[in-house]
Chimera marker file (.cmm) of the C-alpha trace (Angstrom):
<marker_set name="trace">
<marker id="1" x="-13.784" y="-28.358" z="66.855" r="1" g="1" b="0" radius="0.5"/>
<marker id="2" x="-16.172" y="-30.704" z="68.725" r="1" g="1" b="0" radius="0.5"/>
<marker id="3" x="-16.690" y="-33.064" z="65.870" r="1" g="1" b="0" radius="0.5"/>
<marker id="4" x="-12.341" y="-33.352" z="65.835" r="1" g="1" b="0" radius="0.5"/>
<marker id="5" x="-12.692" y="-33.888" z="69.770" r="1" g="1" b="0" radius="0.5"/>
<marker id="6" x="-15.505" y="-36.425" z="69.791" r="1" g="1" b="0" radius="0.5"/>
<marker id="7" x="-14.119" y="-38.453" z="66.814" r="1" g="1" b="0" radius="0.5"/>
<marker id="8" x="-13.596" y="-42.152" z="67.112" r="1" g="1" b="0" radius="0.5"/>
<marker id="9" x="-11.748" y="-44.710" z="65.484" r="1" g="1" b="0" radius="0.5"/>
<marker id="10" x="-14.663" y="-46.931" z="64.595" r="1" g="1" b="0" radius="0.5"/>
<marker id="11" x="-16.221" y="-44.125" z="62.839" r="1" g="1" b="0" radius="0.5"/>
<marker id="12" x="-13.368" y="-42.624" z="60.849" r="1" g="1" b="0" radius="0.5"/>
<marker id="13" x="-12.752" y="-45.264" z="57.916" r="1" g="1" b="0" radius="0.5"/>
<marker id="14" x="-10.519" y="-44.720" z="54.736" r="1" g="1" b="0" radius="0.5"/>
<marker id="15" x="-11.930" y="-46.179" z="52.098" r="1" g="1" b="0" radius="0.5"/>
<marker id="16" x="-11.500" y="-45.144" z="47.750" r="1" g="1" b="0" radius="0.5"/>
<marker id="17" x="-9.847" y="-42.113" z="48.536" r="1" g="1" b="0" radius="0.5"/>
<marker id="18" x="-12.238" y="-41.076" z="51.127" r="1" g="1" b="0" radius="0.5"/>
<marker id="19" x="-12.341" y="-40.394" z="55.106" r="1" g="1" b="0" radius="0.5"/>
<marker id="20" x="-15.939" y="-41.886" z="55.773" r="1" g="1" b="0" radius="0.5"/>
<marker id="21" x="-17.100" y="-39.924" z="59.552" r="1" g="1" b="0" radius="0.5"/>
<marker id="22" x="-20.144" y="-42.421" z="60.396" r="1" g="1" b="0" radius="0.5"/>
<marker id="23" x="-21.231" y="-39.512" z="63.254" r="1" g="1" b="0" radius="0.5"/>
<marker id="24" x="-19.757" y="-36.386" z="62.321" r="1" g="1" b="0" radius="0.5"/>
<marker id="25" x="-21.448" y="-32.481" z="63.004" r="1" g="1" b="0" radius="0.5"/>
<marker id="26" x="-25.171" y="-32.582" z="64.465" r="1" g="1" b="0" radius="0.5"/>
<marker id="27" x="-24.755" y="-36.572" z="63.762" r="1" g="1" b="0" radius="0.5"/>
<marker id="28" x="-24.564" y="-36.781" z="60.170" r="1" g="1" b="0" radius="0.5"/>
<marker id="29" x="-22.347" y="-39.591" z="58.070" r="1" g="1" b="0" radius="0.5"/>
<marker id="30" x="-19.545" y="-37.379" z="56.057" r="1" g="1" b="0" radius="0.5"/>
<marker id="31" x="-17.159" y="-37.851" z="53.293" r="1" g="1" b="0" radius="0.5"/>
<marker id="32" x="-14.041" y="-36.004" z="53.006" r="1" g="1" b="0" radius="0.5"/>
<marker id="33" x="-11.818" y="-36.537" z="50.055" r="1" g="1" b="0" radius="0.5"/>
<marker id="34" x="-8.144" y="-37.063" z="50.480" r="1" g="1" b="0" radius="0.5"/>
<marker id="35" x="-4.998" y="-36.630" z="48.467" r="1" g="1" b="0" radius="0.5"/>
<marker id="36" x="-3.127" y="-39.941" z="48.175" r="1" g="1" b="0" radius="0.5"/>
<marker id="37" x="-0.408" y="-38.506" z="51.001" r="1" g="1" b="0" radius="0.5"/>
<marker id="38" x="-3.027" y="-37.409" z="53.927" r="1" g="1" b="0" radius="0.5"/>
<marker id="39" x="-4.315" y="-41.113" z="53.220" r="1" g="1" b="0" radius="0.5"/>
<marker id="40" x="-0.794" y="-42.546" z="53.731" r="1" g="1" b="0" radius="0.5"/>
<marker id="41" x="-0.492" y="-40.613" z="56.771" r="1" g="1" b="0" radius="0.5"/>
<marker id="42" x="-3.732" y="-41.599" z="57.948" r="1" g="1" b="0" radius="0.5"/>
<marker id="43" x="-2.984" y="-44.941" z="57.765" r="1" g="1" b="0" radius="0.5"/>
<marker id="44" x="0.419" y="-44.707" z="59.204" r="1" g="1" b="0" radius="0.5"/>
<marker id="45" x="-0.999" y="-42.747" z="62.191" r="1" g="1" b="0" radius="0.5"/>
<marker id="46" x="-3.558" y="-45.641" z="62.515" r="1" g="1" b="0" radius="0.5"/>
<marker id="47" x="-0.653" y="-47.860" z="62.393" r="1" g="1" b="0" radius="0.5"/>
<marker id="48" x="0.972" y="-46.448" z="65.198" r="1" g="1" b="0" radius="0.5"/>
<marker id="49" x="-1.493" y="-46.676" z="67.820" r="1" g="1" b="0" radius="0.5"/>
<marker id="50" x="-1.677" y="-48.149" z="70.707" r="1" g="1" b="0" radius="0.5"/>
<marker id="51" x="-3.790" y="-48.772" z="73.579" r="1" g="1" b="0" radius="0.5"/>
<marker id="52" x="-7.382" y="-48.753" z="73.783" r="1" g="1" b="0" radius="0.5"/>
<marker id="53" x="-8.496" y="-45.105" z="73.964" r="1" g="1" b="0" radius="0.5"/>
<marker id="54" x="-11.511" y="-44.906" z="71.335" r="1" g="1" b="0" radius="0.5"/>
<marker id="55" x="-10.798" y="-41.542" z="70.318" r="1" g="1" b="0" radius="0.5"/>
<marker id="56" x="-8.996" y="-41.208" z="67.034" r="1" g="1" b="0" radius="0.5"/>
<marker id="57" x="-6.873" y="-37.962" z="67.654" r="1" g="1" b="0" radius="0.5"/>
<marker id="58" x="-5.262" y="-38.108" z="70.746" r="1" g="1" b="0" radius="0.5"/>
<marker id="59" x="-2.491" y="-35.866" z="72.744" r="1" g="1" b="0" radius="0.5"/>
<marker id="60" x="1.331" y="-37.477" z="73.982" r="1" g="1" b="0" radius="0.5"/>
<marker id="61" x="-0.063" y="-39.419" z="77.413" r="1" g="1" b="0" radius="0.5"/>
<marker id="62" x="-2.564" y="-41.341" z="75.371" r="1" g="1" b="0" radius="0.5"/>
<marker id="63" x="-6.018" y="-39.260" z="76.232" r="1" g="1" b="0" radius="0.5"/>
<marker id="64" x="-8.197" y="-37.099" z="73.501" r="1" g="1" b="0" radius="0.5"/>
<marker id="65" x="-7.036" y="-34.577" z="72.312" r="1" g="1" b="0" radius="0.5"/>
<marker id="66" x="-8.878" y="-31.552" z="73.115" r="1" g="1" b="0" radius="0.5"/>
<marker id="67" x="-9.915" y="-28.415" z="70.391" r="1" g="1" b="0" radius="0.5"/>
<marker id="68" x="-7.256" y="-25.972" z="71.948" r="1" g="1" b="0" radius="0.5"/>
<marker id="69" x="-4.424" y="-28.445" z="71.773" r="1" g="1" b="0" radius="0.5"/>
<marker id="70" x="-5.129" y="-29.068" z="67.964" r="1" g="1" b="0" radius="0.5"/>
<marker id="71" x="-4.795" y="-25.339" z="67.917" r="1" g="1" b="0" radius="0.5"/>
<marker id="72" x="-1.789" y="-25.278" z="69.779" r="1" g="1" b="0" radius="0.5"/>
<marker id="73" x="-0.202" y="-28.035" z="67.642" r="1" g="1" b="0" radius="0.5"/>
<marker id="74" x="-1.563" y="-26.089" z="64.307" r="1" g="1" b="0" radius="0.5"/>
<marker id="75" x="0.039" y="-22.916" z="65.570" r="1" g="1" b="0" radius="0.5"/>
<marker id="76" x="3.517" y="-24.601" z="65.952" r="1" g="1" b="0" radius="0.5"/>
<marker id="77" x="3.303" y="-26.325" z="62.341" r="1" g="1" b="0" radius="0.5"/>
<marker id="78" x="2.172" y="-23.200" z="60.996" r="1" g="1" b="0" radius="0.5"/>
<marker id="79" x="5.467" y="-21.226" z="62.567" r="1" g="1" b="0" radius="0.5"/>
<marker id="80" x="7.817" y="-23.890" z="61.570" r="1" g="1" b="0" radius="0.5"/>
<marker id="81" x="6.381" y="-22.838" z="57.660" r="1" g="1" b="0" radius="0.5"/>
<marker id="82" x="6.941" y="-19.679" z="58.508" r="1" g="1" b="0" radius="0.5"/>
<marker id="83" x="3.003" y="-18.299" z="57.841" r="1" g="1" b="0" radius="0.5"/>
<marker id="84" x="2.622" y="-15.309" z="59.172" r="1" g="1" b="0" radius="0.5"/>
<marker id="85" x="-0.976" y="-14.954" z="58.373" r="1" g="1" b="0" radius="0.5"/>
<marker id="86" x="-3.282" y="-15.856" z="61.505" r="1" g="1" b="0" radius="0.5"/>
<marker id="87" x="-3.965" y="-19.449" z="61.203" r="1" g="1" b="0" radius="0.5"/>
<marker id="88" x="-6.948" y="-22.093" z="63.425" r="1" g="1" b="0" radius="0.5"/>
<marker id="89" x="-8.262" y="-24.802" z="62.844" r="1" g="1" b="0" radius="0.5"/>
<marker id="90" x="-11.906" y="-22.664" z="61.688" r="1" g="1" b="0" radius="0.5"/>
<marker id="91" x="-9.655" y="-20.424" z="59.113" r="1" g="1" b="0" radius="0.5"/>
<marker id="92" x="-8.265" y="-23.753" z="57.326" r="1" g="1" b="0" radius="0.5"/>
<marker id="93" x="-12.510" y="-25.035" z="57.064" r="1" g="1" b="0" radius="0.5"/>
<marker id="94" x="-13.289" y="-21.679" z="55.670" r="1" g="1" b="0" radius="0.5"/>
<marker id="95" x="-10.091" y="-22.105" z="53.179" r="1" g="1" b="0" radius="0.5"/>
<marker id="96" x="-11.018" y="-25.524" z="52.171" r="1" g="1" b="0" radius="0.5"/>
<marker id="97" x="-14.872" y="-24.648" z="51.186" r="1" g="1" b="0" radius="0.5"/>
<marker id="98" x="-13.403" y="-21.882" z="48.864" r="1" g="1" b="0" radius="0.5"/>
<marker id="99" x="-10.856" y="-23.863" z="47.159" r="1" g="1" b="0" radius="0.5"/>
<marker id="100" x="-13.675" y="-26.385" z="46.625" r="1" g="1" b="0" radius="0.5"/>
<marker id="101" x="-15.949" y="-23.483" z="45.118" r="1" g="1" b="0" radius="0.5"/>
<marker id="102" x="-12.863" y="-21.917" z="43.334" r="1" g="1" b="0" radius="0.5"/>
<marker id="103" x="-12.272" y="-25.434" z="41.517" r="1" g="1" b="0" radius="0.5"/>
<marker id="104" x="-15.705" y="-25.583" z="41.008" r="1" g="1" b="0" radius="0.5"/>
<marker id="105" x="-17.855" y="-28.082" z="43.364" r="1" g="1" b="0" radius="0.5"/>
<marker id="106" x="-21.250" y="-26.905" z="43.268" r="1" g="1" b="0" radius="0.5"/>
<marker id="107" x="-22.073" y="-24.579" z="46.902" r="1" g="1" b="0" radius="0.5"/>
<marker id="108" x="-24.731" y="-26.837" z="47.736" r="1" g="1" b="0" radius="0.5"/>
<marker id="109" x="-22.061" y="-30.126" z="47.684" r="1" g="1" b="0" radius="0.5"/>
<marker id="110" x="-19.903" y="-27.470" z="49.991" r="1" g="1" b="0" radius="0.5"/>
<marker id="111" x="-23.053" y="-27.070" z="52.048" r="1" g="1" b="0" radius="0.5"/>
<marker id="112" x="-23.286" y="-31.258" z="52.687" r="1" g="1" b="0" radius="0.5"/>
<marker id="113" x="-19.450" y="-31.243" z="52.601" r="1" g="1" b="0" radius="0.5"/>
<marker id="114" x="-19.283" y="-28.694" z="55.595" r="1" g="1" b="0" radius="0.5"/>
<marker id="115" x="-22.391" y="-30.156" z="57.738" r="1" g="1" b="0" radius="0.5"/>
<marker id="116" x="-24.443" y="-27.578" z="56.885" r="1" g="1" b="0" radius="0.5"/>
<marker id="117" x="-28.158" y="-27.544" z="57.124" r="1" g="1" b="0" radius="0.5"/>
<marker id="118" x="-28.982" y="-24.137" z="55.778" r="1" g="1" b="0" radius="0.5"/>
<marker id="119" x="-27.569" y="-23.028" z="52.147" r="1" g="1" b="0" radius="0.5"/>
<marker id="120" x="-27.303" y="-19.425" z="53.745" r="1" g="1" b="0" radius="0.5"/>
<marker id="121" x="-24.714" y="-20.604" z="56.399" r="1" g="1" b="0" radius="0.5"/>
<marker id="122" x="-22.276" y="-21.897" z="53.834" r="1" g="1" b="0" radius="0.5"/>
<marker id="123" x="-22.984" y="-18.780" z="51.532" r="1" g="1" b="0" radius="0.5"/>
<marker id="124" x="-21.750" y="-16.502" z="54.404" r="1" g="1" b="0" radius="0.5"/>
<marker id="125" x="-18.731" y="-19.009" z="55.532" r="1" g="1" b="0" radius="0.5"/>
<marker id="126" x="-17.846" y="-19.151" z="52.054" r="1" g="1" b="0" radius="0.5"/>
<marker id="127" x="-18.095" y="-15.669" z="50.615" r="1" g="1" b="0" radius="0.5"/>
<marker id="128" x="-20.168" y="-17.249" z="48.268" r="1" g="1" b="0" radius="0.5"/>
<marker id="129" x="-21.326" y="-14.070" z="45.407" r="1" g="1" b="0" radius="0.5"/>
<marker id="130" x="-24.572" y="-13.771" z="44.628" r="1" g="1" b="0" radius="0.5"/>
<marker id="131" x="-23.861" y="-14.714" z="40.774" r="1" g="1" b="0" radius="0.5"/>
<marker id="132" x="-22.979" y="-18.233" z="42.228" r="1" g="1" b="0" radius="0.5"/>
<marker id="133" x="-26.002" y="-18.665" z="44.369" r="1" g="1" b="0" radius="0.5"/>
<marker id="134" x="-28.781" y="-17.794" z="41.866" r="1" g="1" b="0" radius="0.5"/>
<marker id="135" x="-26.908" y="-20.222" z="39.222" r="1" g="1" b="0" radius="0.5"/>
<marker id="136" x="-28.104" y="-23.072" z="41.923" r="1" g="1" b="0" radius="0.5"/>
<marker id="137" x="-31.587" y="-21.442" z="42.337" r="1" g="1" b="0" radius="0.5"/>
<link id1="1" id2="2" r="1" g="1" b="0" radius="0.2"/>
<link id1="2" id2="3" r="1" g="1" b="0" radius="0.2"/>
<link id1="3" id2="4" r="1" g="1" b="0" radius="0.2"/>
<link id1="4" id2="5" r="1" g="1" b="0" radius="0.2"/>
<link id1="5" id2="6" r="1" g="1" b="0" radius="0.2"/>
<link id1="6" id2="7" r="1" g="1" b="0" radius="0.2"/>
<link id1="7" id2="8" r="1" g="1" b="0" radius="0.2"/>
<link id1="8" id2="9" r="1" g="1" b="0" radius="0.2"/>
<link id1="9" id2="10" r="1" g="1" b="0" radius="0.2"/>
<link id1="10" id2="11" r="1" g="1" b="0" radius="0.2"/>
<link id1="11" id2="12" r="1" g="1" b="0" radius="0.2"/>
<link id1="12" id2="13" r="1" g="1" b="0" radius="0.2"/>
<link id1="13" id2="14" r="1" g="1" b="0" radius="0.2"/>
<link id1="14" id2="15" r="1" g="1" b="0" radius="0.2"/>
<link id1="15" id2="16" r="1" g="1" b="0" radius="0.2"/>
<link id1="16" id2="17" r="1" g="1" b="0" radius="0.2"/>
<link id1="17" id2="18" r="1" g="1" b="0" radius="0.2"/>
<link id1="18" id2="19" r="1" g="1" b="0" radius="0.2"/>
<link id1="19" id2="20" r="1" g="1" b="0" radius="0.2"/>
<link id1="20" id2="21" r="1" g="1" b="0" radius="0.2"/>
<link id1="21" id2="22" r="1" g="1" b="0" radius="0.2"/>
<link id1="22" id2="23" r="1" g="1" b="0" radius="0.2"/>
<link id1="23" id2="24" r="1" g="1" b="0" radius="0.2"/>
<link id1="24" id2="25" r="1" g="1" b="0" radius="0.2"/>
<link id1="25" id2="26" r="1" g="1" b="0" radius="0.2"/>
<link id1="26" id2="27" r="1" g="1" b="0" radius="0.2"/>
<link id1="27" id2="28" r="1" g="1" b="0" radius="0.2"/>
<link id1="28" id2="29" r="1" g="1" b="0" radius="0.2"/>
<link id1="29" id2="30" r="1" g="1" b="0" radius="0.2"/>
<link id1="30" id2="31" r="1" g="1" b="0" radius="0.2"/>
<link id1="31" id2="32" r="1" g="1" b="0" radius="0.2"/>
<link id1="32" id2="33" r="1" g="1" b="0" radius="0.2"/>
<link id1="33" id2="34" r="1" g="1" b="0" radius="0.2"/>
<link id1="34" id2="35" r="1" g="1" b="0" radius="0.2"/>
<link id1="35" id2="36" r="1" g="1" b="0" radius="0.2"/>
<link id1="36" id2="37" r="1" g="1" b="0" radius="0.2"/>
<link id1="37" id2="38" r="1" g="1" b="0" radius="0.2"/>
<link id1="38" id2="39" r="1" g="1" b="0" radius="0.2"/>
<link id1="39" id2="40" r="1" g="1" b="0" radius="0.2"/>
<link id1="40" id2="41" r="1" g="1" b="0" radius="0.2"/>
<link id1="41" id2="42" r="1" g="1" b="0" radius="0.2"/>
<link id1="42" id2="43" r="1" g="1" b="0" radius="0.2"/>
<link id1="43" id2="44" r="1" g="1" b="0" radius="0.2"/>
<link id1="44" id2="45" r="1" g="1" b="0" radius="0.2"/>
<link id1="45" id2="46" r="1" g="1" b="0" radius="0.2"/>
<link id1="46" id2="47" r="1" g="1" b="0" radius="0.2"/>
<link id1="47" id2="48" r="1" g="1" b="0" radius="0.2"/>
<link id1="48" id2="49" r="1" g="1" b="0" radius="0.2"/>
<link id1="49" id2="50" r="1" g="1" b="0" radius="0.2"/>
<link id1="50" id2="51" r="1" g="1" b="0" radius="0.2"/>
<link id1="51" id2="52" r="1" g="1" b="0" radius="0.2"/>
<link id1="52" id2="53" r="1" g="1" b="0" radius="0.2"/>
<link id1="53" id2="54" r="1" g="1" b="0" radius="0.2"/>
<link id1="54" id2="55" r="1" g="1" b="0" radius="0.2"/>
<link id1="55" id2="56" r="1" g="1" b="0" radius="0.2"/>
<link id1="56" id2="57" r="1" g="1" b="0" radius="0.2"/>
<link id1="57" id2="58" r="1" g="1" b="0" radius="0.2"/>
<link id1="58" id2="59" r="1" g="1" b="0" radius="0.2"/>
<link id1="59" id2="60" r="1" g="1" b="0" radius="0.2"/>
<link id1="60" id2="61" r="1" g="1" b="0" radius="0.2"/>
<link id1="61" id2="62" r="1" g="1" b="0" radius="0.2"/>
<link id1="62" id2="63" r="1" g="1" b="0" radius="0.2"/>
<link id1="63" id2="64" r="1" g="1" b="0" radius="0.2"/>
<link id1="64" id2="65" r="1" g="1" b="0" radius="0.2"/>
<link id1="65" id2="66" r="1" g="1" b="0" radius="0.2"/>
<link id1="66" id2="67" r="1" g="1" b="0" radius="0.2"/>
<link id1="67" id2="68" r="1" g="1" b="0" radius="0.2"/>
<link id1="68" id2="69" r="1" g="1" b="0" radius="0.2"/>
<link id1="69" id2="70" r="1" g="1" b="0" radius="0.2"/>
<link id1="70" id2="71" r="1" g="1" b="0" radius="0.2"/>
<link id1="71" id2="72" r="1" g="1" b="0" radius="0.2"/>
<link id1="72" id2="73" r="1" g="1" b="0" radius="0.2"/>
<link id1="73" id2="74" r="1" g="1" b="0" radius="0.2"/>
<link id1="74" id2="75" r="1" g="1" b="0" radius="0.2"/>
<link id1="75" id2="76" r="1" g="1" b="0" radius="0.2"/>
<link id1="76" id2="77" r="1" g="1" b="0" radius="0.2"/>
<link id1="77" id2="78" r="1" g="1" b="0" radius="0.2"/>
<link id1="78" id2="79" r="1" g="1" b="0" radius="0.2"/>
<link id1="79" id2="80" r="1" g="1" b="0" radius="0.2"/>
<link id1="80" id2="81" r="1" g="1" b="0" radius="0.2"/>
<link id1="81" id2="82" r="1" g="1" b="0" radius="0.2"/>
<link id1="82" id2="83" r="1" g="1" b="0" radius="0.2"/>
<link id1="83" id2="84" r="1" g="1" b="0" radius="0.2"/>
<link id1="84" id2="85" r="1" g="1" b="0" radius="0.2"/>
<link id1="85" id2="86" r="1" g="1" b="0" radius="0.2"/>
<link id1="86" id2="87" r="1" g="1" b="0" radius="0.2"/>
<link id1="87" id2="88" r="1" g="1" b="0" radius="0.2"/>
<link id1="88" id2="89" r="1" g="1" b="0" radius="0.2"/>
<link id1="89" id2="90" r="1" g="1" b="0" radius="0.2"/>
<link id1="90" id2="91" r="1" g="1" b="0" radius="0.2"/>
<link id1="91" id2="92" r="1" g="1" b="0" radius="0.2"/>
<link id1="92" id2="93" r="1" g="1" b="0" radius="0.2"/>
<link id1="93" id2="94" r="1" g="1" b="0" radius="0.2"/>
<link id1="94" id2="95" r="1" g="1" b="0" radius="0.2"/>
<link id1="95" id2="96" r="1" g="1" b="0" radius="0.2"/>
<link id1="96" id2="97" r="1" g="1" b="0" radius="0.2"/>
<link id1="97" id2="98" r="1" g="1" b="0" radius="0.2"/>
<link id1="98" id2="99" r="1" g="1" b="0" radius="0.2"/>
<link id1="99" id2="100" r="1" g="1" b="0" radius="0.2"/>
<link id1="100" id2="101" r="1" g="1" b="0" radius="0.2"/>
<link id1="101" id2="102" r="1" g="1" b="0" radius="0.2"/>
<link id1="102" id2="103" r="1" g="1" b="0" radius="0.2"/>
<link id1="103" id2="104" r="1" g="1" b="0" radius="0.2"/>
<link id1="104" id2="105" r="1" g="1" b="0" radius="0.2"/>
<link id1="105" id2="106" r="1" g="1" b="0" radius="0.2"/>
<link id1="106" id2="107" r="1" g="1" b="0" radius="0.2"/>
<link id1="107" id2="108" r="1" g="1" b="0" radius="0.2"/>
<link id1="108" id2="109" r="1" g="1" b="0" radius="0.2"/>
<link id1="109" id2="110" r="1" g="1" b="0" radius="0.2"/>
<link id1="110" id2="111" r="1" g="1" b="0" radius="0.2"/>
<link id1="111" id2="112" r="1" g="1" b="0" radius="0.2"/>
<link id1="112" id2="113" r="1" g="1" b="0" radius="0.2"/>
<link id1="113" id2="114" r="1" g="1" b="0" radius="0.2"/>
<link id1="114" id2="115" r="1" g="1" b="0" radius="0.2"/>
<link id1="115" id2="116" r="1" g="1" b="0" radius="0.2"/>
<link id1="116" id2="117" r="1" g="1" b="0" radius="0.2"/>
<link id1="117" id2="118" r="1" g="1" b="0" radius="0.2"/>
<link id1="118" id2="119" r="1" g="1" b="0" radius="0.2"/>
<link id1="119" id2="120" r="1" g="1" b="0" radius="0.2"/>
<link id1="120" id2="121" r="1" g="1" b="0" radius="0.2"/>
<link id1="121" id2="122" r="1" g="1" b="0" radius="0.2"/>
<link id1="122" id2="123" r="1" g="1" b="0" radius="0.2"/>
<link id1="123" id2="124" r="1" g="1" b="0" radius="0.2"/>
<link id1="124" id2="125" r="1" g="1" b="0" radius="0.2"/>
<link id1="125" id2="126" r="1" g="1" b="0" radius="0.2"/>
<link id1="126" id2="127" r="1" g="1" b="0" radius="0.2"/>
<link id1="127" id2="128" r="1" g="1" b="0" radius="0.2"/>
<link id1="128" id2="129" r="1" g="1" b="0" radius="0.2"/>
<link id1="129" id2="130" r="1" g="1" b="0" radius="0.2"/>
<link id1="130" id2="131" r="1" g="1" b="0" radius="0.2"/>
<link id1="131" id2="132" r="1" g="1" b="0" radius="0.2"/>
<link id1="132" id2="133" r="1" g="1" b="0" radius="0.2"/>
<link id1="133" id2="134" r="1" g="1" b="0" radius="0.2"/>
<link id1="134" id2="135" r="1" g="1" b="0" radius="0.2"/>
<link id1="135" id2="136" r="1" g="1" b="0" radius="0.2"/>
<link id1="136" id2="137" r="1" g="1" b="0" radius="0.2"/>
</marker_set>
């Protein structure tokens, strides 16, 4: 949550299908792929904007948006689809690493994907089996 709190608009650029984070977790540049309609919205959010807060999430009056209001807002969105399931903001980052295993990106791209500086991090966030780490051995 404190890499979506401390995010600014200088260092979140959109570029071939990509979000580009020039300072994202413990400092490091990240890529995050995006479907052609988070892109769109992206931009359109961009678009939007106004004043000259540098953060590039921020709440109704303007300011940053803070981790528990993204959960908030998450929580609502998640109602409104009617998921029952418990939902955060950390549950969604463990359900994006193992659709990216599941369709096959190799753990150790999950590991840069996620920030991760140990392979054994991602292997527990992940569920990652045992089969799947000795193939990258």
């Amino acid at each position: 949550m404190g890499e979506l709190e401390r995010l600014n608009v200088e260092e979140v650029r959109s570029v071939d299908g990509l979000l580009v984070v020039e300072r994202g977790k413990n400092g490091k540049r990240r890529l995050v792929p995006m479907s052609p309609g988070v892109r769109r919205d992206l931009e359109g959010y961009g678009a939007r904007r106004k004043g000259r807060e540098r953060a590039f999430l921020r709440h109704g009056r303007g300011g940053r948006l803070r981790g528990y209001t993204a959960q908030k807002w998450l929580k609502r969105l998640a109602d409104r689809a009617e998921i029952t399931t418990p939902i955060s903001v950390h549950v969604m980052r463990h359900t994006i690493a193992s659709h990216l295993l599941g369709g096959g990106m190799p753990v150790g791209e999950v590991r840069v994907f996620l920030g991760h500086a140990l392979l054994a991090t991602t292997q527990r966030y992940t569920r990652v089996s045992g089969e799947q780490l000795k193939e990258i051995l």
